[in-house]
N, CA and C atoms as a LAMMPS dump frame, in Angstrom:
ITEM: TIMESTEP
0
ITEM: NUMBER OF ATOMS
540
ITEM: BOX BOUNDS ff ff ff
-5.0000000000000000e+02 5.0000000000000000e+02
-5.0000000000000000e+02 5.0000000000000000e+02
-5.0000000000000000e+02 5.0000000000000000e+02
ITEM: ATOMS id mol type element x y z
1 1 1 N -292.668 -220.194 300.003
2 1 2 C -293.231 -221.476 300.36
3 1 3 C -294.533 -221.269 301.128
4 2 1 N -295.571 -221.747 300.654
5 2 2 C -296.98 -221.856 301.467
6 2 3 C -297.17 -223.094 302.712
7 3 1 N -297.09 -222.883 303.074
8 3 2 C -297.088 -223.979 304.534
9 3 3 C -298.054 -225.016 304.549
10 4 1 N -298.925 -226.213 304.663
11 4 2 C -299.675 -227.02 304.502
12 4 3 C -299.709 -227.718 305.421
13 5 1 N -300.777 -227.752 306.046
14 5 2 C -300.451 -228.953 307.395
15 5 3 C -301.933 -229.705 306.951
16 6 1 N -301.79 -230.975 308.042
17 6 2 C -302.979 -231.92 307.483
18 6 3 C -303.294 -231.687 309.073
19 7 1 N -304.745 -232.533 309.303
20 7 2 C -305.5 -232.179 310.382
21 7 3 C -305.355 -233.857 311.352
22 8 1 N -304.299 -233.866 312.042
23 8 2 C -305.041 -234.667 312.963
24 8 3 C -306.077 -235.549 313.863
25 9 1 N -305.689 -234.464 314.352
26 9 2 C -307.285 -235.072 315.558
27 9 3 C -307.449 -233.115 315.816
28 10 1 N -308.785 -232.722 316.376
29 10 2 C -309.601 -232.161 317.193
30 10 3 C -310.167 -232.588 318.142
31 11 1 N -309.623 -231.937 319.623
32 11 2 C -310.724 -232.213 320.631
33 11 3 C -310.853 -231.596 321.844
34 12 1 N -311.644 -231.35 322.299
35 12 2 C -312.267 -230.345 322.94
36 12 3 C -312.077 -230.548 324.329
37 13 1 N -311.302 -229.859 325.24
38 13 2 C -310.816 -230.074 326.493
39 13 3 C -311.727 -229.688 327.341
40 14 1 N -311.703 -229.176 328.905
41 14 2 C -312.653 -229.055 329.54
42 14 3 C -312.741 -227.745 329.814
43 15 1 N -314.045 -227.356 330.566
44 15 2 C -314.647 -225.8 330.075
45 15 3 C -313.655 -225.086 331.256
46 16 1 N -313.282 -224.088 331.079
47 16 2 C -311.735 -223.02 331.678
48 16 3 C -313.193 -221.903 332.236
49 17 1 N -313.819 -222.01 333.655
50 17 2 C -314.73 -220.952 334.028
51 17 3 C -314.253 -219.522 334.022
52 18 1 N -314.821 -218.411 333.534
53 18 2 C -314.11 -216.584 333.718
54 18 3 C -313.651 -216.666 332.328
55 19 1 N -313.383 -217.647 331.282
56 19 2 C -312.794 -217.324 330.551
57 19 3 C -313.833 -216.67 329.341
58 20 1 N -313.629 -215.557 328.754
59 20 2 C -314.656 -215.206 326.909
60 20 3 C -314.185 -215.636 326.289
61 21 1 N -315.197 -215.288 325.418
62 21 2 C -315.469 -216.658 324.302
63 21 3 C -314.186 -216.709 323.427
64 22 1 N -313.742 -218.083 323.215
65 22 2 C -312.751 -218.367 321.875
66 22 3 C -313.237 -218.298 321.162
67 23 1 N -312.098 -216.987 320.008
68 23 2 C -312.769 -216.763 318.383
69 23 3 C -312.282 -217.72 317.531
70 24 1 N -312.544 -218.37 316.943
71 24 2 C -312.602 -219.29 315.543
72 24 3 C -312.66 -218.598 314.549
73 25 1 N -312.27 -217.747 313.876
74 25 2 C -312.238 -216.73 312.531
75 25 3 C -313.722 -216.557 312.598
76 26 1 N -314.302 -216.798 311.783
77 26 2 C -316.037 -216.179 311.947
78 26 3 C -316.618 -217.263 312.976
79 27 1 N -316.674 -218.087 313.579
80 27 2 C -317.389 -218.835 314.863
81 27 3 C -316.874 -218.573 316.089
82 28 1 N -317.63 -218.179 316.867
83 28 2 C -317.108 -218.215 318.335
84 28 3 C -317.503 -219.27 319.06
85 29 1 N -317.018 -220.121 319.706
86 29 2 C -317.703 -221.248 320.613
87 29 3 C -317.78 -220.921 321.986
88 30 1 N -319.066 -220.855 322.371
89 30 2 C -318.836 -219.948 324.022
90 30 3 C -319.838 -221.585 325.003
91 31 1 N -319.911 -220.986 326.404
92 31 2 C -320.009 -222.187 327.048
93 31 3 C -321.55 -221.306 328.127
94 32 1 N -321.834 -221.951 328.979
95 32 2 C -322.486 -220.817 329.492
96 32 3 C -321.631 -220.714 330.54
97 33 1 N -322.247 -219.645 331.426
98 33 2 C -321.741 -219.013 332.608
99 33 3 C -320.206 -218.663 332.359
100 34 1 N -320.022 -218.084 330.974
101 34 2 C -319.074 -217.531 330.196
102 34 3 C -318.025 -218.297 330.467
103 35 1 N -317.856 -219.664 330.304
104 35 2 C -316.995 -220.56 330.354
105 35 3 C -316.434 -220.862 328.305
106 36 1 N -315.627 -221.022 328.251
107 36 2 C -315.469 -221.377 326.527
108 36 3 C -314.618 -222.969 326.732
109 37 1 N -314.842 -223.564 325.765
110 37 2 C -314.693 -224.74 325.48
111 37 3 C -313.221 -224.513 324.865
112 38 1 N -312.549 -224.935 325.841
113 38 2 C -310.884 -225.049 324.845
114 38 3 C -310.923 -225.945 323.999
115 39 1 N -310.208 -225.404 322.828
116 39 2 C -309.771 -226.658 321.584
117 39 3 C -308.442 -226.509 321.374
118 40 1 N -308.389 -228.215 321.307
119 40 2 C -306.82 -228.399 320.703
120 40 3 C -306.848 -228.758 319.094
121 41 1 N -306.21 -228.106 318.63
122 41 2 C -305.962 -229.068 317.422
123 41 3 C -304.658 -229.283 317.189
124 42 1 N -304.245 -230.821 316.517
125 42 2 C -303.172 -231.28 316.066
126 42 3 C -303.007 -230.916 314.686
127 43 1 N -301.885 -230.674 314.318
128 43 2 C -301.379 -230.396 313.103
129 43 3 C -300.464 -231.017 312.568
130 44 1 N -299.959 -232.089 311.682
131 44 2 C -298.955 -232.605 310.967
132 44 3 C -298.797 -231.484 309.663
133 45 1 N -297.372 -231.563 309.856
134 45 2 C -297.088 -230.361 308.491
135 45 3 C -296.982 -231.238 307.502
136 46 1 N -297.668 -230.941 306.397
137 46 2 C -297.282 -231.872 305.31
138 46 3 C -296.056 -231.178 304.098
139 47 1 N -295.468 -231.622 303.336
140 47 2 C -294.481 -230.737 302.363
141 47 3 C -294.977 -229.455 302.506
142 48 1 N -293.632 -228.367 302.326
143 48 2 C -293.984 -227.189 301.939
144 48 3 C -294.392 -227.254 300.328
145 49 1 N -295.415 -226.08 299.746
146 49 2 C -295.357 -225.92 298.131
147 49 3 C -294.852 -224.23 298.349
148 50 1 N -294.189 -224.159 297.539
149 50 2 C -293.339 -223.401 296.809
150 50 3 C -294.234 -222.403 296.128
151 51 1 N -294.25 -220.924 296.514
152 51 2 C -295.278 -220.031 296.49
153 51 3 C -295.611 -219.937 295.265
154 52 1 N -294.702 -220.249 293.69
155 52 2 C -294.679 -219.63 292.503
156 52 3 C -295.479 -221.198 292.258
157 53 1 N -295.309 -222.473 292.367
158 53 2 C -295.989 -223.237 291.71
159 53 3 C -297.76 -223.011 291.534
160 54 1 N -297.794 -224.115 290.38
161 54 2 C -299.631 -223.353 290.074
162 54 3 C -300.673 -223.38 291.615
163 55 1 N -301.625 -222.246 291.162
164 55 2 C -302.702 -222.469 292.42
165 55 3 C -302.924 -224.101 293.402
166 56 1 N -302.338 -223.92 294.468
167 56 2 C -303.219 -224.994 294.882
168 56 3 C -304.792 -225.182 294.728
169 57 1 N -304.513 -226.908 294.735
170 57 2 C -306.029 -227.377 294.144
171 57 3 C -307.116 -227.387 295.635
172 58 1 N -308.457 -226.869 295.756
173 58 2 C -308.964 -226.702 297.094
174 58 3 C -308.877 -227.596 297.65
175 59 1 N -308.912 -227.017 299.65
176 59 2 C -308.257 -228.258 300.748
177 59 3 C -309.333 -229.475 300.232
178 60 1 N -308.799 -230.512 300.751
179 60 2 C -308.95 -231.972 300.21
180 60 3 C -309.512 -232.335 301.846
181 61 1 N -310.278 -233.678 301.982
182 61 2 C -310.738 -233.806 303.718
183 61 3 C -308.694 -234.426 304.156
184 62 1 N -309.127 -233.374 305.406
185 62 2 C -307.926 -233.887 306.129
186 62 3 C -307.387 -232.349 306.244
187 63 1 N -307.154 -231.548 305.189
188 63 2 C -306.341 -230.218 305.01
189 63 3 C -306.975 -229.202 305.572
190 64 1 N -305.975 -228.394 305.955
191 64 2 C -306.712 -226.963 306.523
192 64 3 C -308.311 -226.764 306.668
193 65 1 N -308.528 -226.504 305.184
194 65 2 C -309.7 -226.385 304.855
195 65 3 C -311.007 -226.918 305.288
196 66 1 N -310.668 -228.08 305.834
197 66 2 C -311.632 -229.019 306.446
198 66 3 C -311.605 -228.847 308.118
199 67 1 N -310.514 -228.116 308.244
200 67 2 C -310.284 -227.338 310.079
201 67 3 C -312.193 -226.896 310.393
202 68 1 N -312.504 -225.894 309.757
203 68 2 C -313.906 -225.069 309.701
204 68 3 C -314.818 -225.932 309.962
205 69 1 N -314.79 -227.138 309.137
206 69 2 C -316.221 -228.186 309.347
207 69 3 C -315.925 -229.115 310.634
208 70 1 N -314.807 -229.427 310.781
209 70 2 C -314.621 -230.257 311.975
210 70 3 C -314.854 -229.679 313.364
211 71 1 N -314.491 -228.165 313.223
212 71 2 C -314.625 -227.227 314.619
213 71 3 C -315.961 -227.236 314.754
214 72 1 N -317.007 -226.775 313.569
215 72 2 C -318.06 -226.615 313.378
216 72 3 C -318.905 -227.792 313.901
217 73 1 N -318.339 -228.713 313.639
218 73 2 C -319.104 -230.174 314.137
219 73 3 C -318.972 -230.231 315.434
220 74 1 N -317.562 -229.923 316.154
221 74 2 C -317.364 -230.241 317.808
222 74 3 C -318.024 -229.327 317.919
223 75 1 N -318.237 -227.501 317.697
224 75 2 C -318.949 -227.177 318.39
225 75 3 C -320.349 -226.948 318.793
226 76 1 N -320.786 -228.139 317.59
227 76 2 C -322.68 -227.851 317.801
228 76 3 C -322.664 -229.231 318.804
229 77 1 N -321.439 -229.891 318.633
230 77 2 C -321.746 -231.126 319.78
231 77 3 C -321.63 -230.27 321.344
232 78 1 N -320.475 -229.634 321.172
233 78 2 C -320.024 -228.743 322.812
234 78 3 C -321.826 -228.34 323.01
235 79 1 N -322.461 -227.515 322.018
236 79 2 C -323.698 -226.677 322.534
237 79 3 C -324.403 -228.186 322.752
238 80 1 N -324.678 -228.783 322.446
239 80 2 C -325.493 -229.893 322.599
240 80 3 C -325.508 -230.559 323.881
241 81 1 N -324.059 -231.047 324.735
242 81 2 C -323.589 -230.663 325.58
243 81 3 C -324.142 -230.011 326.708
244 82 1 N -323.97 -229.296 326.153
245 82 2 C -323.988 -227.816 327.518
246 82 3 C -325.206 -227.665 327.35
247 83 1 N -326.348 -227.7 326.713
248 83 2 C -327.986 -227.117 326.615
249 83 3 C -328.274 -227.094 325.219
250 84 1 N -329.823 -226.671 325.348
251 84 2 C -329.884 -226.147 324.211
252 84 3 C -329.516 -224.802 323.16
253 85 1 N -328.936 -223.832 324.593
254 85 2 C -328.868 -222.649 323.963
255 85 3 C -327.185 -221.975 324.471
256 86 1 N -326.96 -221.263 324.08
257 86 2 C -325.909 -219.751 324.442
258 86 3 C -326.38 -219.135 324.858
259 87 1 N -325.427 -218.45 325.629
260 87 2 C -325.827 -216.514 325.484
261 87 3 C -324.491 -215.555 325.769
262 88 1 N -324.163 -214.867 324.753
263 88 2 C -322.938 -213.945 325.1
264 88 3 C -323.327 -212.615 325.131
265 89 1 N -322.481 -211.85 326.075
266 89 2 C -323.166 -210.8 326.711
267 89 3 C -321.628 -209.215 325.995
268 90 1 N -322.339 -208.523 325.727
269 90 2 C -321.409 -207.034 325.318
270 90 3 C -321.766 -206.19 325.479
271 91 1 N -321.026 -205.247 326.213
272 91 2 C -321.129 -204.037 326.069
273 91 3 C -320.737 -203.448 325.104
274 92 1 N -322.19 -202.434 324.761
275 92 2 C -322.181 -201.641 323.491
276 92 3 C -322.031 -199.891 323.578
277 93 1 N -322.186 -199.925 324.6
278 93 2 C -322.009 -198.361 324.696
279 93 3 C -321.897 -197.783 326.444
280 94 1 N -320.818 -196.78 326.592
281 94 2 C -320.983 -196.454 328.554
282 94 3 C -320.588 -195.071 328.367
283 95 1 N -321.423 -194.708 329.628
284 95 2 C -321.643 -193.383 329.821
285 95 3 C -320.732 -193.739 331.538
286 96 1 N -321.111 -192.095 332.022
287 96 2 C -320.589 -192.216 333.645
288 96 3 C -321.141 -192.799 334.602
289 97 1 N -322.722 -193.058 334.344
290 97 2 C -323.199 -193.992 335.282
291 97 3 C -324.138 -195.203 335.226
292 98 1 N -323.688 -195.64 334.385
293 98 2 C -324.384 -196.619 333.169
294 98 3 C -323.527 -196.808 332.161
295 99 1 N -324.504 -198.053 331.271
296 99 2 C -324.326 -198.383 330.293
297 99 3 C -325.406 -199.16 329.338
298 100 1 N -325.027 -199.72 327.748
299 100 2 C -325.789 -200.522 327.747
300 100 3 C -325.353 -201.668 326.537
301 101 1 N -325.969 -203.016 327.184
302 101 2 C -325.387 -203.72 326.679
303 101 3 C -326.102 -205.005 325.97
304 102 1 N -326.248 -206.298 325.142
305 102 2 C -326.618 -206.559 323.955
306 102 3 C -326.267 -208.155 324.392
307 103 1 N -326.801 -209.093 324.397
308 103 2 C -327.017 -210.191 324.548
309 103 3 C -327.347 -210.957 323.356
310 104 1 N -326.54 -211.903 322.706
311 104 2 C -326.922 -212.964 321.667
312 104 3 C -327.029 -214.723 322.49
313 105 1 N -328.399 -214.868 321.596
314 105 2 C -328.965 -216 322.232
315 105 3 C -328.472 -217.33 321.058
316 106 1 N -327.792 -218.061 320.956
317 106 2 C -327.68 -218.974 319.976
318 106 3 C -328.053 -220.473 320.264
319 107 1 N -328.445 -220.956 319.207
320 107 2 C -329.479 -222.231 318.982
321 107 3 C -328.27 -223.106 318.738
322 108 1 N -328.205 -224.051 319.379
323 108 2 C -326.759 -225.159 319.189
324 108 3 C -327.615 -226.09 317.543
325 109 1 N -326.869 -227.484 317.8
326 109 2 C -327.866 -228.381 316.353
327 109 3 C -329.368 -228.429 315.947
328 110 1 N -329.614 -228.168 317.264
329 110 2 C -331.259 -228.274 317.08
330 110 3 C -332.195 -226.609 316.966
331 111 1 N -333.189 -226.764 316.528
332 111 2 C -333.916 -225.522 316.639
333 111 3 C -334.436 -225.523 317.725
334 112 1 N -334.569 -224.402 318.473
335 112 2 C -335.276 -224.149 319.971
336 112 3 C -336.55 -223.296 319.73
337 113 1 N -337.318 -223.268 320.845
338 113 2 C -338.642 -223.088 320.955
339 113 3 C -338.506 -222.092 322.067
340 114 1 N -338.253 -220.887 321.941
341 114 2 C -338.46 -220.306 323.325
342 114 3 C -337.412 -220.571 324.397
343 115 1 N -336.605 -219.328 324.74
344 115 2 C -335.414 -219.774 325.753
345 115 3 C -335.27 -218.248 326.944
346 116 1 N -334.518 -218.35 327.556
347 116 2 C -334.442 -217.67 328.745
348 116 3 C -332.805 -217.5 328.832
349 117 1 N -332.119 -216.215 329.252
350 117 2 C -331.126 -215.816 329.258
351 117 3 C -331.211 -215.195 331.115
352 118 1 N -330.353 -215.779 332.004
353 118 2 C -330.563 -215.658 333.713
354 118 3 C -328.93 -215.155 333.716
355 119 1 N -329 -213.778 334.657
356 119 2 C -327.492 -213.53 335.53
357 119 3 C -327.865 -212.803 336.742
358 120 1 N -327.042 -212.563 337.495
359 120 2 C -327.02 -211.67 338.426
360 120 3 C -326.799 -210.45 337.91
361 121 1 N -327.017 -208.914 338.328
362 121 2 C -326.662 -207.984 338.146
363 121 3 C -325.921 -207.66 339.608
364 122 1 N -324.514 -206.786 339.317
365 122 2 C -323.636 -206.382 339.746
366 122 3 C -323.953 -205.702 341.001
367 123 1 N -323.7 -205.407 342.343
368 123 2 C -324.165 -204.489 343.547
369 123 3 C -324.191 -202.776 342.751
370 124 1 N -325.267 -202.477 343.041
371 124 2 C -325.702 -201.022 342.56
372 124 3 C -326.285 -200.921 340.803
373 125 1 N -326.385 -201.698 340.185
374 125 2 C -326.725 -201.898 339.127
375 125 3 C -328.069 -202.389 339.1
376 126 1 N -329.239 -201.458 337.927
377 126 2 C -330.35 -201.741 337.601
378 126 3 C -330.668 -201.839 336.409
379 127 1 N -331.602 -202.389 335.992
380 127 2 C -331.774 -202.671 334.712
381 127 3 C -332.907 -201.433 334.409
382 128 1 N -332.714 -200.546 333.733
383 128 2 C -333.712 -199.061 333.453
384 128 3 C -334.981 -199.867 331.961
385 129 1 N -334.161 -200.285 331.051
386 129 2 C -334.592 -200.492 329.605
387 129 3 C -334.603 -202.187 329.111
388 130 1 N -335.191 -202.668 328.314
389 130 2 C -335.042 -203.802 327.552
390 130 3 C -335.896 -203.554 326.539
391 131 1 N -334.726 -204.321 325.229
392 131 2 C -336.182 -204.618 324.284
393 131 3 C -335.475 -206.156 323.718
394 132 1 N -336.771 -206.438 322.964
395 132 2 C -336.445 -207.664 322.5
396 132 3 C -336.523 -208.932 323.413
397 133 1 N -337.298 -208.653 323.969
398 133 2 C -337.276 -209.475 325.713
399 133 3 C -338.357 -208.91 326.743
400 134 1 N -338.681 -210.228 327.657
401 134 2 C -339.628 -209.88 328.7
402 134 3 C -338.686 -209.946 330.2
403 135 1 N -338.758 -208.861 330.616
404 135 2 C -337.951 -208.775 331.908
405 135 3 C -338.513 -209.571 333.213
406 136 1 N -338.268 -209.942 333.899
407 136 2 C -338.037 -209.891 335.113
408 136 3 C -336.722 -209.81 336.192
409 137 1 N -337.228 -209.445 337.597
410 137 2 C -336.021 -208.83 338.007
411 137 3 C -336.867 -209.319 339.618
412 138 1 N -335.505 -209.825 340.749
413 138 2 C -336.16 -210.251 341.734
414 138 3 C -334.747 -210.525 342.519
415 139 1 N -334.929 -208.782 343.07
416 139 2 C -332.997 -207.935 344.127
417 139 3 C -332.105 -208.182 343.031
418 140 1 N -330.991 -208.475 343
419 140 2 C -330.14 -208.489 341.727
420 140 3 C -330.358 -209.678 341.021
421 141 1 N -331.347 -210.794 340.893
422 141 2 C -331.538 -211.905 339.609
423 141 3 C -332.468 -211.589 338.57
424 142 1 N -331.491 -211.63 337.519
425 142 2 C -332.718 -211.239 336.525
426 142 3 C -332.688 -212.247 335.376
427 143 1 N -334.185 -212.333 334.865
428 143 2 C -334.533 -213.501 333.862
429 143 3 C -335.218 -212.83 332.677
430 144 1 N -334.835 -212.404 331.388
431 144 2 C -335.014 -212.164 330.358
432 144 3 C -335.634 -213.393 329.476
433 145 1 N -336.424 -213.195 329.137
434 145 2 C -337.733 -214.301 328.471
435 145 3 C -337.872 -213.976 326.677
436 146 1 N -337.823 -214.799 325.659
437 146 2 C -338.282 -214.067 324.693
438 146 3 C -339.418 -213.695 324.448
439 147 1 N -339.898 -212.805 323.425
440 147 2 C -340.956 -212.447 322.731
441 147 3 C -341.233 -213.121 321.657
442 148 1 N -342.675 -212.541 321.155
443 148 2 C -343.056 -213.741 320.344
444 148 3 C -342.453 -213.966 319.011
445 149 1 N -342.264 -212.608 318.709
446 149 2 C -340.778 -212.386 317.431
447 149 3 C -339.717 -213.348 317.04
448 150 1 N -339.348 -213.529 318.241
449 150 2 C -337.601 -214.19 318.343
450 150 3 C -337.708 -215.189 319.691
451 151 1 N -339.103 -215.778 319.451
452 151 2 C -338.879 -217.136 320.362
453 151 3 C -338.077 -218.529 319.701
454 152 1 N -338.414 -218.195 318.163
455 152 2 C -337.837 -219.483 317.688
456 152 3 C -336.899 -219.07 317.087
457 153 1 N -336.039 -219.524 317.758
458 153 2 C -334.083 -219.61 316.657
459 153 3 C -333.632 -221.122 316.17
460 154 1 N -333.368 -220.837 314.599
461 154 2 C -333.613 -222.029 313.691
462 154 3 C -331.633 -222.154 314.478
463 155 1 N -331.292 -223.906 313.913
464 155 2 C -330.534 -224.465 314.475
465 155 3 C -329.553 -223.453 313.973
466 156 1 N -327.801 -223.546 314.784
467 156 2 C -326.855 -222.557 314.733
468 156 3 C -327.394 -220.952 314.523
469 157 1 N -327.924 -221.09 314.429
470 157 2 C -328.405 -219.526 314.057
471 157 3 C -328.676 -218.381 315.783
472 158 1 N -329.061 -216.679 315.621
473 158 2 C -329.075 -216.402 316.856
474 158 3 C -330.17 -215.368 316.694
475 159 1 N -330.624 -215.015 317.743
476 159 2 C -331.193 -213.334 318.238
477 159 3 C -330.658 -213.143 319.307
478 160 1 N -330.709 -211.261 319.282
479 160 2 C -330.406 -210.74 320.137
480 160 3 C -331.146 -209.583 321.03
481 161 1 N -330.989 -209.525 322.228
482 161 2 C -332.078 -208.324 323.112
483 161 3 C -330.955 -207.65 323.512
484 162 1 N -331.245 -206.849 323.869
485 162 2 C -330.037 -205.757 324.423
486 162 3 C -331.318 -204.736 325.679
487 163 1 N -330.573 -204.33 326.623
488 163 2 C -331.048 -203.426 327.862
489 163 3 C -329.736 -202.401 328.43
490 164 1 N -330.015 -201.515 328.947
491 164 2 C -329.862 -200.099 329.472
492 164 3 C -329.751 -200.52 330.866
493 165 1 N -328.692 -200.672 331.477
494 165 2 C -328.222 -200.655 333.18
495 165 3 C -328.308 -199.076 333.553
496 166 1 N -328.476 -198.585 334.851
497 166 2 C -328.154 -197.428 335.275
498 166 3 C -326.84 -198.007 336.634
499 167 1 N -326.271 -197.499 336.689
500 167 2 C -324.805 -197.512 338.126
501 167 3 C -323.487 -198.295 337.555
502 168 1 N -322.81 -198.555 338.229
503 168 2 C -321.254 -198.849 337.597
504 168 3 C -321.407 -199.843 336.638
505 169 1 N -320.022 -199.742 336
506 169 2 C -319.773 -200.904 335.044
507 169 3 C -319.317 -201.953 335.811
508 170 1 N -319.325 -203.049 335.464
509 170 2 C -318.824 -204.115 336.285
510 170 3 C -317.883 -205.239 335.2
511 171 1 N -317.211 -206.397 335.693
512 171 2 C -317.053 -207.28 334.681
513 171 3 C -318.152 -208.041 334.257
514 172 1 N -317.731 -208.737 333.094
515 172 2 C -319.244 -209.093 332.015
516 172 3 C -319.904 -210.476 333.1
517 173 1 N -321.014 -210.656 333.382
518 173 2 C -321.697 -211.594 334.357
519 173 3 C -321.618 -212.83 333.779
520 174 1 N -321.802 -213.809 334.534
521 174 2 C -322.085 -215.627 333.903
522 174 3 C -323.149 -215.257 333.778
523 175 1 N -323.591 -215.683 332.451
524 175 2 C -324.873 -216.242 332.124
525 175 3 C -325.25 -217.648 331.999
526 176 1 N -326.438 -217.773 331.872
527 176 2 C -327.328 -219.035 331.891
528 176 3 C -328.381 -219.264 330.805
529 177 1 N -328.473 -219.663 329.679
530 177 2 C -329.255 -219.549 329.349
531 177 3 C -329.924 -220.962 328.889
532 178 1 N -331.308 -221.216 328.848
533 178 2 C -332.278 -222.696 328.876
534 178 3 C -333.365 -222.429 327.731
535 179 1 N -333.364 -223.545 327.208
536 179 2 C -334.873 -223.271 326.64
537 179 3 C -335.322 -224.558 326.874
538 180 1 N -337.062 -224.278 326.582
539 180 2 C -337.981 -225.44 327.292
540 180 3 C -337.715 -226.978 326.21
């Protein structure tokens, strides 16, 4: 038996701060200052079908299938919301006294013009490297600026800069990120 549920309602509860990002099979919906947007969804099960009957015919609006576009819709509203932009932060690689790690900037419904990715860095932590980005740094606040490359990110879509810390690892920072 293949299971079938129909889609309710979707809706988007309030932002849970400390928490990373909720995965959505290929979408992640993140919040800033690494907050993620909880979602509920309701599910009514509709009949089971019976694994041997012919192919089901593709989801219909209401079915599973239509889960993807509806999430997809709350979450360019959540970014809309929250700013114009994202930013999720990973570590990509650590050594013993350092590391380095990779920042994606994402464009909610609208296309942006130039945006800025802001955190604190951790006590004893410096920023050695960046690319893909204009640094500044002022005691532990630092403001990463784009370049002229990857100032414009077309709507949903992302770039990414990545930089080289030297001193401990820490947990992943709130970010902030704005565009004009």
């Amino acid at each position: 038996m293949r299971p079938r549920f129909r889609v309710v309602s979707i809706r988007a509860g309030g932002i849970a701060e400390g928490i990373r990002p909720v995965s959505l099979g290929p979408m992640t919906i993140l919040g800033s200052r690494w907050a993620a947007t909880v979602l509920t969804v309701v599910a009514a099960a509709a009949p089971a079908v019976p694994a041997s009957a012919a192919p089901a015919p593709p989801p219909g609006p209401g079915m599973v299938g239509d889960v993807a576009g509806a999430v997809t819709g709350l979450a360019d509203s959540v970014l809309d919301r929250q700013g114009a932009c994202t930013a999720a932060y990973r570590v990509t690689n650590s050594w013993h006294d350092g590391f380095e790690a990779e920042v994606t900037v994402r464009a909610g419904a609208r296309e942006i013009s130039g945006w800025t990715v802001e955190w604190t860095l951790a006590p004893g932590q410096r920023v050695t490297q960046l690319w893909n980005g204009t640094l500044s740094v002022s005691g532990q606040q630092v403001a990463v600026r784009n370049v002229s490359f990857n100032a414009t990110v077309p709507a949903r879509r992302s770039v990414t800069f990545g930089f080289s810390v030297s001193g401990p690892a820490a947990k992943a920072p709130s970010l902030r990120c704005t565009s004009p």
